[in-house]
Each structure stands twice: as C-alpha cells, then as structure tokens.
C-alpha positions in Angstrom: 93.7 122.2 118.9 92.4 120.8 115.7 89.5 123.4 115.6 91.9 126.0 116.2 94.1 124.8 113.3 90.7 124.1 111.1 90.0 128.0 111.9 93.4 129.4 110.7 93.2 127.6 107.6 89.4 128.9 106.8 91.3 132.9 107.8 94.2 132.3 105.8 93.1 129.7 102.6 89.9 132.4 101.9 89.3 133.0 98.5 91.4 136.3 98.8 94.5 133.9 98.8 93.2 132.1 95.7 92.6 135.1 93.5 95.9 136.6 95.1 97.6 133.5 93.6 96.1 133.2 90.0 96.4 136.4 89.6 100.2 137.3 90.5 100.5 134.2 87.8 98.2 136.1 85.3 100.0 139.4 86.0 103.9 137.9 85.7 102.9 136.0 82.7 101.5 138.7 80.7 103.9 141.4 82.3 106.5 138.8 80.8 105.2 137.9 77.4 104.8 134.1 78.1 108.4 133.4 79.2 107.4 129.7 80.0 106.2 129.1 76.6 108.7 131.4 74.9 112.1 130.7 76.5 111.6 126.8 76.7 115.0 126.0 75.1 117.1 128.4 77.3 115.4 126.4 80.2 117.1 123.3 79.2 120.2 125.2 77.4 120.9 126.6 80.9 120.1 123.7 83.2 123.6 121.5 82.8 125.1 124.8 81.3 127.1 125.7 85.0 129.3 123.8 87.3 129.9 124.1 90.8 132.2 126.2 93.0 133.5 126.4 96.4 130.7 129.0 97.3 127.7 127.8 95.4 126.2 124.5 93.5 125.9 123.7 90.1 122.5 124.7 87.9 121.5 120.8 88.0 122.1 121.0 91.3 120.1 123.9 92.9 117.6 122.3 89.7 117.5 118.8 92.0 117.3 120.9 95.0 114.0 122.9 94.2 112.7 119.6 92.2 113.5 117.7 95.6 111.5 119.9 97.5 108.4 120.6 95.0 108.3 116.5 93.6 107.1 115.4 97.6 103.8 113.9 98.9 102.1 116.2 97.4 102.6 114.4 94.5 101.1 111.4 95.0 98.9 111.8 98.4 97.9 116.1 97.6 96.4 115.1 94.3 94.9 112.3 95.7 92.9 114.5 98.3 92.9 117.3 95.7 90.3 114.7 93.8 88.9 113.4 96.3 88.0 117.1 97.6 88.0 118.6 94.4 86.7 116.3 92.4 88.5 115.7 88.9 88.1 119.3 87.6 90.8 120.0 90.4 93.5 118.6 88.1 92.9 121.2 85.2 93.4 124.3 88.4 96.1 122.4 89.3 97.4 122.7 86.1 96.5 126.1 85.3 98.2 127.0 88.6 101.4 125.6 87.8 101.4 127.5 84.2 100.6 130.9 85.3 102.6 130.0 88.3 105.8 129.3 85.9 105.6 133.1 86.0 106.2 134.0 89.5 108.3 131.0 89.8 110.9 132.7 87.7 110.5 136.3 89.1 111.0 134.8 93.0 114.0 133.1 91.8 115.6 135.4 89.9 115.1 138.0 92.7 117.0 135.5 95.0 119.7 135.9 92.7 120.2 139.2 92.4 120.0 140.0 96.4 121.7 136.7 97.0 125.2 136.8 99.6 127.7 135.0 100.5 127.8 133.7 104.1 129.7 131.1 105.9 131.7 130.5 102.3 128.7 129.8 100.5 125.6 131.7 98.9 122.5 132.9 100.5 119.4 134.0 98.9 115.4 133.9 98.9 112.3 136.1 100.1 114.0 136.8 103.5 117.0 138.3 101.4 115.3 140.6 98.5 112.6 141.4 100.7 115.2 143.1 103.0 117.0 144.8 100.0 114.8 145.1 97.3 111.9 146.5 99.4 113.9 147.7 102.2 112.3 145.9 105.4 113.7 144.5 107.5 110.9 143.5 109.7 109.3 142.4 106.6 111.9 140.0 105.8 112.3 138.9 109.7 108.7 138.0 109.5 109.0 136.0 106.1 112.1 134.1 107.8 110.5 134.0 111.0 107.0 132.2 109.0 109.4 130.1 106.8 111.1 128.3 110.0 108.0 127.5 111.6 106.6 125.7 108.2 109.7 123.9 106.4 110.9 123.4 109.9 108.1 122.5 111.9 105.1 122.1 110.3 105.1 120.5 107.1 108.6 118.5 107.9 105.7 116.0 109.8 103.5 115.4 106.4 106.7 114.0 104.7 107.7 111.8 107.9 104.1 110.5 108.5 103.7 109.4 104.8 106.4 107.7 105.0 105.5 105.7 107.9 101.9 105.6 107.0 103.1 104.0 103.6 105.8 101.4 104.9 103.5 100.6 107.4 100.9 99.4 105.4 103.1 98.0 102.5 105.3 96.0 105.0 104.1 96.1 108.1 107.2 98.6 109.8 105.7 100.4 112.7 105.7 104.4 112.7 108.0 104.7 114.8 110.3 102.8 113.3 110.0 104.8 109.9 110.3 107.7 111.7 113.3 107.1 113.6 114.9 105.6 110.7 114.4 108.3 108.6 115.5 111.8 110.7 118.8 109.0 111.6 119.3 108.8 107.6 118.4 112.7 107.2 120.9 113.6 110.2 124.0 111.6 108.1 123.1 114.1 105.1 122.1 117.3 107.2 125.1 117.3 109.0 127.3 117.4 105.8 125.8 121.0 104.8 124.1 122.3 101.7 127.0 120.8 99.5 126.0 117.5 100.2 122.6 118.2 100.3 123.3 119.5 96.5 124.8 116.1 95.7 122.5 113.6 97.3 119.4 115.3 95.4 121.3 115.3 92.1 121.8 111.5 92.5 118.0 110.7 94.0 115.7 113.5 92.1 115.7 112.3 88.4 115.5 108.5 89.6 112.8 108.3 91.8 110.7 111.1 88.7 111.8 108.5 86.2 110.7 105.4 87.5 107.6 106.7 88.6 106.5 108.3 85.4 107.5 105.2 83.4 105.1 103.4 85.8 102.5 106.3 84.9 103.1 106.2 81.4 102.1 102.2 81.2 99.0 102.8 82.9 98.1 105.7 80.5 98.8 103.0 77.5 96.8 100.1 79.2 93.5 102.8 79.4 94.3 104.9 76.2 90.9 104.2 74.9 89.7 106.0 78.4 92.0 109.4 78.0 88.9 111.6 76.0 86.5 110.5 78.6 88.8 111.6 81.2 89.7 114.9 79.6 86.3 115.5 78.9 85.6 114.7 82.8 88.3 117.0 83.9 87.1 120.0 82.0 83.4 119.3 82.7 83.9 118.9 86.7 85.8 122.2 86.3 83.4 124.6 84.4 79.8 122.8 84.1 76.8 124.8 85.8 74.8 121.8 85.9 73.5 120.8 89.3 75.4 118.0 89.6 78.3 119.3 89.7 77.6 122.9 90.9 78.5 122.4 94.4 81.8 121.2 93.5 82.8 123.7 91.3 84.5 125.9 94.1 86.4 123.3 95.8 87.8 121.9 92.2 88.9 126.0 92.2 90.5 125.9 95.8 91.6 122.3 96.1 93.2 123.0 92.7 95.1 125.7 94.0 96.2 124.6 97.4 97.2 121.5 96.5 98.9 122.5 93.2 100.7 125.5 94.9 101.4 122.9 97.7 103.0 120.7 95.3 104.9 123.0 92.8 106.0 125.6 95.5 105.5 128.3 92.9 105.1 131.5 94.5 105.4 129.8 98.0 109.4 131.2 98.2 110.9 127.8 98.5 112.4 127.7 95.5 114.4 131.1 95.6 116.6 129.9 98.3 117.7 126.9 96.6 117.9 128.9 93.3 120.1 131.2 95.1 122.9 128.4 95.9 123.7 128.3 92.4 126.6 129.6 90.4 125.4 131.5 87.5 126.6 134.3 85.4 123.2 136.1 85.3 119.8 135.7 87.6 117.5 135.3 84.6 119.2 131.8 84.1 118.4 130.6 87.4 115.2 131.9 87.4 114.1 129.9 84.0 115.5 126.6 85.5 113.1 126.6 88.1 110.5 127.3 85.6 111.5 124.2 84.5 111.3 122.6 87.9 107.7 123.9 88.1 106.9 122.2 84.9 108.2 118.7 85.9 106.7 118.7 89.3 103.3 119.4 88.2 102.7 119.1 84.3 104.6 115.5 84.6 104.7 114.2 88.4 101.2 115.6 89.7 99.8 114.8 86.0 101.1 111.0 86.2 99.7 110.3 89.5 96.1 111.7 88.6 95.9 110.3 85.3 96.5 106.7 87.2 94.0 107.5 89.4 91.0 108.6 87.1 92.1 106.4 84.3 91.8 103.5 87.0 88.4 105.1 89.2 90.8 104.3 91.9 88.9 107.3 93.7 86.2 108.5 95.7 84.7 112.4 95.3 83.4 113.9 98.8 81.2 116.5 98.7 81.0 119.1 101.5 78.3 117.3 103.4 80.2 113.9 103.1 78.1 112.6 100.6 79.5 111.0 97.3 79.9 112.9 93.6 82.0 109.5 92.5 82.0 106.2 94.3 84.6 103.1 93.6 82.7 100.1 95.6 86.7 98.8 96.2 87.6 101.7 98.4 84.5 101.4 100.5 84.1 104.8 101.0 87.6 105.9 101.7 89.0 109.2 102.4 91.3 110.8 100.0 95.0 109.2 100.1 97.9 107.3 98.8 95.3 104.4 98.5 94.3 105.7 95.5 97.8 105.8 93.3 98.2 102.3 95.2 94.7 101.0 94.2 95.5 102.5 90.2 99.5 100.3 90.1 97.2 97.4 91.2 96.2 97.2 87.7 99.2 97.2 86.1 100.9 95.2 88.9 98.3 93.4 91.1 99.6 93.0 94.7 103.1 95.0 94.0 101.1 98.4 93.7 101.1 99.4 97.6 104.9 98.4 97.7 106.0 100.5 94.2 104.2 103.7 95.8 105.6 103.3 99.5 109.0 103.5 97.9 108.2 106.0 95.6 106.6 108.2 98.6 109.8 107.4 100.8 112.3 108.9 97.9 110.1 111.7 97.3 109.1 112.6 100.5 112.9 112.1 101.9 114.3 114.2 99.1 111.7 117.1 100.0 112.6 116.4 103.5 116.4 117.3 102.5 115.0 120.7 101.1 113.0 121.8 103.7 115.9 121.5 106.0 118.1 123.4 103.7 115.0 126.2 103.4 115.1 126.3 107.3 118.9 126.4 107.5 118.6 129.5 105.0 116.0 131.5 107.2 118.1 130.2 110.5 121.2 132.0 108.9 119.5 135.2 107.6 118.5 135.5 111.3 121.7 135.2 112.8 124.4 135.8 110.8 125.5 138.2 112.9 125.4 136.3 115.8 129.1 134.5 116.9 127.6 131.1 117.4 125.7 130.1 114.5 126.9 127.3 113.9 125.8 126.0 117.3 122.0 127.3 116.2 122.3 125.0 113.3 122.9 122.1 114.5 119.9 123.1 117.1 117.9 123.5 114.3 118.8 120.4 112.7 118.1 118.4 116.0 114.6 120.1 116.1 113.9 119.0 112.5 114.6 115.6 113.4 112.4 115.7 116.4 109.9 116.7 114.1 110.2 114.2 111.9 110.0 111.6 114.7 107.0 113.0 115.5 105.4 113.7 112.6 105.6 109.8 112.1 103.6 108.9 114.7 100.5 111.7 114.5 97.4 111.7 112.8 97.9 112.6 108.8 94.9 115.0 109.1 96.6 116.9 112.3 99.9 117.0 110.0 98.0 117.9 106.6 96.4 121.1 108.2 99.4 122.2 110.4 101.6 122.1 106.8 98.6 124.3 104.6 98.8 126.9 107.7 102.4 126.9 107.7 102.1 126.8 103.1 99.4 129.7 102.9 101.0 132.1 105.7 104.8 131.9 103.3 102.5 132.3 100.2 100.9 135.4 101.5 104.0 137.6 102.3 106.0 135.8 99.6 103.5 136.7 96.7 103.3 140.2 97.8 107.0 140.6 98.2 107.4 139.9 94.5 104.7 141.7 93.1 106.3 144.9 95.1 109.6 144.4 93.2 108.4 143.5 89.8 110.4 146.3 88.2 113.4 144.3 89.2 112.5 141.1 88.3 111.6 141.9 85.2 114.1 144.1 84.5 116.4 140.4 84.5 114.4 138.7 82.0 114.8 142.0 79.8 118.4 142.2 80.0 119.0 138.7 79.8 117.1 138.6 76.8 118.9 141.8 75.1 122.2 140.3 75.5 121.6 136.7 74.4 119.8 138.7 70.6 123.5 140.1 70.6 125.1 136.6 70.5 126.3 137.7 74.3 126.7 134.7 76.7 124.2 137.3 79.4 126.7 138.3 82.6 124.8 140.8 85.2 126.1 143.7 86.1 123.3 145.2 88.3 124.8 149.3 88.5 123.8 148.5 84.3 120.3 148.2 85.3 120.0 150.8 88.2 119.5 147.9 90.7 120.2 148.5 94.1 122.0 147.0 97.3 123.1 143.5 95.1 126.4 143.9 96.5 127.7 140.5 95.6 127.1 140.8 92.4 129.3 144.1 92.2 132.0 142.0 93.7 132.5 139.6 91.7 135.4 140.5 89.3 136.0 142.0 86.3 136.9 139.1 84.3 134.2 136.9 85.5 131.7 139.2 84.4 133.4 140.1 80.8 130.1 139.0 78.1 131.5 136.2 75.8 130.2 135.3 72.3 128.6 132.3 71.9 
C-alpha cells in the first residue's frame, strides 16, 4: 500500500504540477497588476467591513474559516519536513509560492462568489459550483467534489488527528488513542451545530492560537537577531547557488517549497472558495481580497515564524535524496523532519516548556483546520445531493465518517498519513488550477469592476447582467435595494 501511495504521489507531484502552480500565480498576478501589493488596504478595509446574516457569515468569519483551514500542521510540522527535504532555500519557494499564489487565491474566491447559492438557508460556493456554471460541466465539477471529499474528508483529516496525538503524546505522555478519541468527540459537539457555529468557534480560536505563537516566534527572532543576515543569506544561497554542494538540493528546495507551501496556504488548492462563499458581501471582489489576506498570514507570518525558529536555532537536519546529510544538528541525532524541530528551537527560549508550548499550539491549529475540512466536505457532500430528499441524513454520515477518520488517523503512521494527504492535496490542485485559469475572464472581470466603482466613491455592489456574466442567479435575486451603490 505505501508503494502504491509513494507511486501516485511521483504521477501526480511531477514537475508538471509545479510549473502548473507557479505559473497560474505568475499569470493572475500579472493578468491583475499586483492586486496583493496594490489593494493591501481594501484587504483590511473589507475584512471587519460585513456582518452576518441568517444565510451567510460575516467577512471575519469566513476570514477565520479559510485562516482555520490554511494556519494547520503544515505550519509547524510541513515547514519542518519542507527543510528537512528541501533544505533552507525551501523557505524562499515557499514564500514565493504564497505571493504569486495571492493571485489565484483571489480569483478562486471571488469565483465562489459569484456562482455561489443558497441551499438549506445558507450559502454554497467553491470549484464544485463555478466549475459547473462558469465552465458548464457538470462532470467536471462532480469530479472536483467527488476528489475534494476523499481528501478534506478522508485523507488529510488523519495528518491533523495524528499530530495531535503524536504531539500530546510526547509532551504529556496521552496515548493516541486517547487524543484521537478526544478530539473527533470535541469536533462532533461543533460539527453537529452547522457551518454557523463552525463560523463562530474559528472566529474565537483563529487569531489566538496565530498570536501567541508569533509572539513566541518573534522573541526567538530577537534573542538570534545578530544570526538573521546569515540566515537570509542561507535561504537565498540553498535556493539558487550552482555550487556542488548544494546542486543536488536545488530541485527539492523547488518542489518541497511548493508542496509544502501550497499545502499550507491552500492557494489555488480550492479550499478557500468554499469558505469564502459563506460570506455576506455586497461584491465578490471583497471576498476574494480577504483571502488574499488569509494567504499572507498563513504563510508570510505563521510558516515564516516557525522556520525562522528553526534555522535561527539549527534545530534541523537536511536530508539529501540518498539519506545522507547537507546540515547536521548532533542534538537531533539524525532525526527525520518533524515537530521536533520547532520544539527543539522554543527550547531555547524556554528550556523544558518547548515540547509542551508546540503540542498546544499544534492541537489549536490542527483542530481549527480540522473544523474546515469538515465544512469543505459538508460543501462537496451538499453540491452532490442537493437534490436528493435526505440530505441531511448524508451529513450527519459524513460527519460520523470524518470522526472515524480522525480516530484513525491518530493511531497510524505520520508518513502513511503525510502521503495519503499530498495525493488527496495535488489531485484538488490539479482540476482546481485549471478550472480557474478557464474562467479568467470572469474573475478578473470582478477585480475590474470592483475597482471602477470604488474610483467613483461607490461602496462596489455586483450586479453580474452589468458585466455579461452568466448563470449567478443568486446574485440576480437579491433585491433592488440591497444592491443600490452607496457613497462612501
């Protein structure tokens, strides 16, 4: 089975996948004139700018959603294998992904706005949804949903769960199981409660659990400032030099860089979209630059906190392909890429407290992505079956199975769980990235009005017959009076 798994991921994470993904950034971005460096203000103008209804959440809220679900273990244990892998230069391509990923981050959300319905009382959206009506296939789409319930239900649900337990385990001594059970028992009081709640809980969990662990960050990056231009300059160097030192581990900086950062920020993976399209908004340009935002925070802050403690520290080890050693700390003996690193770097600010601080920084990120994935699996579930008289009954099938997962997912090996969740990560960013890049005229045509209306002092309102978009019958619906533009 693990050959088999090891296989798909060589098919499906070729370098095809890597140039498909740096380049639907490069294309968005320039398509787009730098909207993540241009439009930084609006970002933050529009993210406590709407409140909640009774059919969709607030900005902040579908914000916290998407955060919850990009801010995860791939924060602390993905850029820890990403450098271990990688080597340091796999920070600067994680970086770069997560800027020229800013771009398609924006146009998949926006999309899910515009396409976005209103099922069950509440709005719908993402790849599933635009895919259907913006590119008009429906197999297309049943495929996206179909690939997106087997990875945030199945597959990567068990990464989460097992670094959890793997974490608690060795801060506190708390057996697997018991993590696991614990947590798909705490999930299951939230799940059950629907994507309102879901909304609510991340709001309340998502900026803690980023603060505190930044703050920790930002004292280690004080403690070593005298280190930060060798560690740029080691960055940069692992990432580009020809010499023969580091030739051999120039094309895994590349791909570890990439995996791990799209892992991470979810840009261009279609998460986001669906929690973007839970959110009330008066135009789908607003939305979309939010979860620039969210991209930003995830990777630029979180990801960038946990590496700078890591290299500042030399709390890590550099594998090559044959197993031998580009960088060698003597405490880790030799060991693999994981959470031992970040744990290993709060040593040195907090000597015997650092295992403890990241366990419970893993379990609130990796429990808040947990509450994402389910609401990304709940979204697919109902694209699939709204038409179908018992759908409720499917998700609380669907809820049971995540659960399950999770349960299990505690108790198996991390490498089995790491390689199911990059099949499950590169098959959604395959169909997702193409999706978008099929409907750029649309997306783009959102940022364009969006932009035309806020240079008239307009407070930007969508009206999509305006634009000669298609099939985004909600938006039609929505009344008069709602949609009239208001100065600022």
């Amino acid at each position: 089975m693990t050959q088999i798994i090891n296989l798909l991921n060589q098919i499906i994470w070729s370098k095809a996948l890597i140039y498909l993904s740096l380049g639907t950034g490069i294309y968005f971005t320039f398509s787009m004139k730098f909207p993540q460096v241009r439009l930084i203000k609006n970002m933050l103008d529009h993210l406590f700018a709407s409140d909640d209804s009774a059919k969709g959440v607030s900005s902040f809220q579908s914000f916290a959603m998407a955060l919850g679900g990009r801010v995860g273990t791939g924060n602390i244990a993905g850029v820890a294998s990403a450098i271990g892998f990688g080597g340091p230069g796999a920070v600067f391509w994680m970086w770069i992904i997560a800027f020229l990923g800013a771009g398609s981050a924006y146009i998949e959300s926006a999309l899910a706005q515009v396409y976005k319905e209103e099922a069950d009382g509440q709005y719908r959206g993402g790849p599933q949804y635009y895919i259907e009506k913006g590119i008009g296939s429906k197999p297309f789409a049943i495929l996206f949903a179909i690939s997106a319930i087997a990875s945030v239900g199945f597959f990567l649900p068990g990464i989460q769960a097992n670094s959890i337990a793997t974490a608690m385990d060795s801060a506190f001594g708390i057996p697997p199981v018991v993590s696991g059970i614990t947590t798909a028992s705490t999930l299951a009081i939230i799940v059950f409660g629907g994507v309102k709640r879901i909304g609510k809980t991340a709001q309340i969990l998502v900026p803690f659990m980023a603060i505190a662990y930044i703050i920790v960050a930002i004292a280690i990056f004080i403690l070593n400032i005298d280190k930060v231009p060798e560690i740029f300059s080691m960055i940069i160097i692992n990432a580009f030099s020809t010499k023969a030192a580091f030739g051999a581990i120039i094309g895994q900086a590349i791909s570890w860089g990439v995996k791990r950062g799209i892992y991470s920020s979810e840009a261009g993976l279609g998460t986001g979209p669906m929690a973007a399209a839970a959110a009330e908004v008066s135009h789908p340009a607003k939305q979309g630059l939010v979860q620039v935002f969210s991209v930003y925070i995830d990777t630029l802050f979180v990801c960038s906190a946990t590496a700078f403690m890591i290299l500042l520290t030399g709390s890590f080890n550099t594998f090559f392909p044959d197993g031998s050693m580009l960088y060698s700390n003597p405490v880790l003996s030799g060991a693999e890429p994981s959470p031992v690193y970040t744990q290993l770097a709060v040593d040195t600010l907090m000597p015997g407290f650092g295992s403890k601080f990241v366990a419970i920084a893993l379990l609130f990120f990796a429990f808040t992505t947990l509450l994402a994935y389910y609401y990304y699996a709940e979204s697919n579930v109902a694209y699939i079956t709204k038409k179908m008289k018992n759908q409720k009954n499917i998700f609380n099938i669907t809820r049971i199975i995540l659960l399950i997962m999770i349960i299990i997912g505690s108790v198996n090996s991390a490498s089995t769980v790491w390689a199911l969740g990059d099949v499950g990560i590169g098959i959604m960013s395959w169909l997702n990235l193409v999706a978008i890049i099929l409907l750029t005229k649309t997306g783009i045509a959102t940022l364009k009005d969006y932009e035309e209306q806020k240079a008239k002092g307009l407070d930007p309102v969508f009206d999509p017959s305006k634009l000669g978009i298609k099939n985004a019958n909600l938006w039609i619906e929505i009344s008069d009076v709602e949609r009239l533009p208001k100065v600022n």
